[in-house]
C-alpha positions in Angstrom: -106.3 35.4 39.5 -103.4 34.2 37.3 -101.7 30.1 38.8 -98.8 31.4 39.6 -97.7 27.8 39.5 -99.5 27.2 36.1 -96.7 29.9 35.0 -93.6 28.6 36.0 -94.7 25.5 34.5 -94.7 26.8 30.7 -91.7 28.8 30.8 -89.9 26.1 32.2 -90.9 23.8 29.1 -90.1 26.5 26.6 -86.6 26.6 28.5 -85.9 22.9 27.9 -87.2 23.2 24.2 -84.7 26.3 23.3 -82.2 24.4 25.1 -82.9 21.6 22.8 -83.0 23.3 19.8 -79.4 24.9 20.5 -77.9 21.7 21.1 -78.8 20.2 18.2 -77.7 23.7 16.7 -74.2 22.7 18.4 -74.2 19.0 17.3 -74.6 20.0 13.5 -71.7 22.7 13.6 -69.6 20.6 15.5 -70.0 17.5 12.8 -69.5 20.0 10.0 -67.0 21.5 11.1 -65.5 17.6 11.4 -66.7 16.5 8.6 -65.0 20.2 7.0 -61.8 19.1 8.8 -61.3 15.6 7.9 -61.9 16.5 4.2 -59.1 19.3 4.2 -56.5 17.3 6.3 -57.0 14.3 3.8 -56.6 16.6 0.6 -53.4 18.3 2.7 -52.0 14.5 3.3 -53.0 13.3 -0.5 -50.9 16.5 -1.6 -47.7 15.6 0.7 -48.2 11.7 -0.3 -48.2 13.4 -4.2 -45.2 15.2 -3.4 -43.3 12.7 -1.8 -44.0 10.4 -4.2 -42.7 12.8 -7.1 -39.7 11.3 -9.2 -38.2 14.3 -10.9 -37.0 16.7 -7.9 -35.1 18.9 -9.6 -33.5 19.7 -12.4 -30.2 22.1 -12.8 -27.1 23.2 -14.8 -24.2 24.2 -11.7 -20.3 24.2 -12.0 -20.2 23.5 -15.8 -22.5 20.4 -15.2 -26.1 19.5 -15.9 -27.6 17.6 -12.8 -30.8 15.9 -12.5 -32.2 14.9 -8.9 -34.3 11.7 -8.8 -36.3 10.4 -5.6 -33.1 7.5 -5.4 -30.7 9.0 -8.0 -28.7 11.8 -8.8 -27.0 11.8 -12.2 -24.3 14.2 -13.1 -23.5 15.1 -16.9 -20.3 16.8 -17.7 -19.4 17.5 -21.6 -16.7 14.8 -23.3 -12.9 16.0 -21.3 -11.7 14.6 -25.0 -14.0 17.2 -26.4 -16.0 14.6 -28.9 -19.6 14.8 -29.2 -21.2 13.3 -26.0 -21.5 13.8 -22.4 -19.9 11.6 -19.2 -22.7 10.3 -17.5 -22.4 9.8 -13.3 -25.0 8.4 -11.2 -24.7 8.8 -7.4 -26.7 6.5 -4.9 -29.4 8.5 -2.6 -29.5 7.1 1.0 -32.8 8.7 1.0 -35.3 10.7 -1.4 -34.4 14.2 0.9 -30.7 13.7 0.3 -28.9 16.7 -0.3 -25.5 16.0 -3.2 -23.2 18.5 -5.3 -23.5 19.3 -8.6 -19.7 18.4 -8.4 -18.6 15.3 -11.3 -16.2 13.5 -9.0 -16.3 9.5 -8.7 -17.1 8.1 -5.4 -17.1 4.5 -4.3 -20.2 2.7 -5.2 -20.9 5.2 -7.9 -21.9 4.5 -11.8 -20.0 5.8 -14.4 -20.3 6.1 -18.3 -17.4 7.7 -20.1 -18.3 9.0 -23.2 -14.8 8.3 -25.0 -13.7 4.9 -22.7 -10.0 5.6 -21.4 -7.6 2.4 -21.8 -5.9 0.4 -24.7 -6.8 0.5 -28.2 -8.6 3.4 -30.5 -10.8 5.4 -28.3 -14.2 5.0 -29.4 -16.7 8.0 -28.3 -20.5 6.8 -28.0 -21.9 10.6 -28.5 -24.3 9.6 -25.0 -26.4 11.7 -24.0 -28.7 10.7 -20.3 -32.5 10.4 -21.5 -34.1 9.0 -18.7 -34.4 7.3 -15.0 -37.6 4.8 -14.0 -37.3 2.9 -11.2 -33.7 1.3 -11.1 -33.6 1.5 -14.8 -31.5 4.2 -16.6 -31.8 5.1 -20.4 -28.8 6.4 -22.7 -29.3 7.8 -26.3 -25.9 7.1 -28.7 -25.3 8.7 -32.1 -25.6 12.2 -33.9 -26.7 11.3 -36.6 -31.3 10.2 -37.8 -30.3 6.8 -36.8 -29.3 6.6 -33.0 -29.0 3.8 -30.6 -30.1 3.8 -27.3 -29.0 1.8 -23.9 -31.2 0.8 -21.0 -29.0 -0.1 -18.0 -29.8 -1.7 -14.7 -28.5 0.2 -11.6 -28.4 -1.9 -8.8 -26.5 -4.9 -11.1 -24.4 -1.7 -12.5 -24.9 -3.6 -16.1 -26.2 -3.0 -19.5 -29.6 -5.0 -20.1 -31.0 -3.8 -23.5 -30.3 -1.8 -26.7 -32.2 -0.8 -29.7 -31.7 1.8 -32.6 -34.0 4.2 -33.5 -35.0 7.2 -35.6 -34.3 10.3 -34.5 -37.7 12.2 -34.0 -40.1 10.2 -31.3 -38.2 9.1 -28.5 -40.4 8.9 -25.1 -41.4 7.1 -21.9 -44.4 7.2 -20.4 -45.1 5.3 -17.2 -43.0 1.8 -18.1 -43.6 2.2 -21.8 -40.8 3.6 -24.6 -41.9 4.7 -27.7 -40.0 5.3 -30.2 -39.6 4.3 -34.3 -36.8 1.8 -35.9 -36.1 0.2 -39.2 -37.5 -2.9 -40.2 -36.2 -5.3 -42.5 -39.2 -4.7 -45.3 -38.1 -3.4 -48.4 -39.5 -0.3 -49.0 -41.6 -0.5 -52.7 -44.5 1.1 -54.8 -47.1 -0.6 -52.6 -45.7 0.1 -49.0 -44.2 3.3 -49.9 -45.7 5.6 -52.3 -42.7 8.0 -52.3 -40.1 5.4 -52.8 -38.9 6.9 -56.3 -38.3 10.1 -55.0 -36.4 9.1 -51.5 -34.1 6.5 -53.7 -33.4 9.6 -56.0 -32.2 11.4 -52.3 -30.1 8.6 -51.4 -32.4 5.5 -49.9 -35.6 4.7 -48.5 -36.5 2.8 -45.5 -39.6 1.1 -43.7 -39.9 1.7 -39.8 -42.6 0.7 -37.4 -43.4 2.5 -34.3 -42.4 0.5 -31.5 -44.0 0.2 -27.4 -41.4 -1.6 -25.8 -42.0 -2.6 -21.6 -38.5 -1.5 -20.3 -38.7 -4.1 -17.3 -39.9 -6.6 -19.9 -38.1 -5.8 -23.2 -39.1 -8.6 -25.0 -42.4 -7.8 -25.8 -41.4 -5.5 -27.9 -44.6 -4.4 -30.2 -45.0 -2.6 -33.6 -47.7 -0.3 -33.6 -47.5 1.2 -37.1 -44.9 1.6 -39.9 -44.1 3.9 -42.2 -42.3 5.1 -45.3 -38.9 7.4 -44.9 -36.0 8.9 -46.2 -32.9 7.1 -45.1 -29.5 9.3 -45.2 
């Protein structure tokens, strides 16, 4: 005759091993799904902190004006009222990166302003400006029409001018801190460091420019890179 007792035994242990085995089923899904968790909601918050940390916000032509909306900036380019070649350049204080400003030129307390032609005594004098670029609390102007330009780095929270170069017309770009951009030397262009020199002098003049990396919060280490031979108008 079959233990009746022997029975109950063994399909109580095969119940406590099933139960086992589905636990451990549950523990592993519910670390996964975790583990699957905590890796999405750190990619979502690595994508907001991206986002948030994101200079240019947005860039538009409204009213007649070109505007251009920086995390603490929002600078407002109207053409020259004296119709010379040039823009008026004003830059309006953000009280925070999500603030919300008209693409409206009108001056405001506390705002910047750079008139292309300068109103007052004496010849007006138009700079042909043009806005180029915003880093920080720094602010860069190109000046000129012409294959040799100047350019003007101003600081905006001392509202002051702190640097200017010339340039050549051509490469003119910042990347992270660093400006690059070419300029004449003071080398005279000849046979051995300008192969063309003949032929340039024939078209009016020849000149020798390096390529400079200059640190716009440290402007004084300015460095030539590499120079070259060109045609100078």
């Amino acid at each position: 005759m079959k233990n009746i007792e022997d029975t109950e035994v063994v399909e109580s242990d095969e119940t406590f091993t099933t139960k086992v085995i589905v636990s451990i089923i549950v523990g592993i899904l519910v670390i996964g799904g975790g583990i699957y968790f905590g890796i999405k909601n750190n990619r979502e918050n690595r994508i907001k902190e991206e986002l948030n940390s994101k200079e240019v916000l947005n860039d538009f032509t409204l009213n007649g004006n070109n505007c251009y909306d920086r995390s603490k900036y929002f600078v407002i380019t109207r053409a020259d009222l004296t119709e010379n070649a040039g823009d008026d350049i004003l830059v309006k204080y953000k009280k925070d990166k999500h603030q919300k400003i008209d693409c409206k030129y009108l001056l405001e307390k506390n705002d910047f302003e750079l008139l292309n032609t300068p109103i007052g005594d004496g010849p007006a004098v138009s700079y042909a400006q043009h806005f180029s670029f915003i880093k920080d609390n720094l602010i860069i102007v190109d000046e000129g029409t012409g294959t040799n330009r100047d350019f003007v780095i101003y600081d905006l929270d001392k509202q002051e001018q702190v640097f200017t170069d010339n340039y050549s017309a051509g490469l003119f770009d910042l990347k992270d801190n660093i400006l690059t951009y070419w300029r004449k030397t003071n080398d005279v262009p000849n046979k051995e460091n300008c192969s063309r020199v003949d032929e340039y002098m024939k078209m009016g003049g020849a000149k020798i420019e390096g390529k400079i990396t200059l640190d716009i919060f440290n402007p004084s280490e300015k460095k030539f890179e590499a120079f070259r031979c060109s045609y100078e108008e």
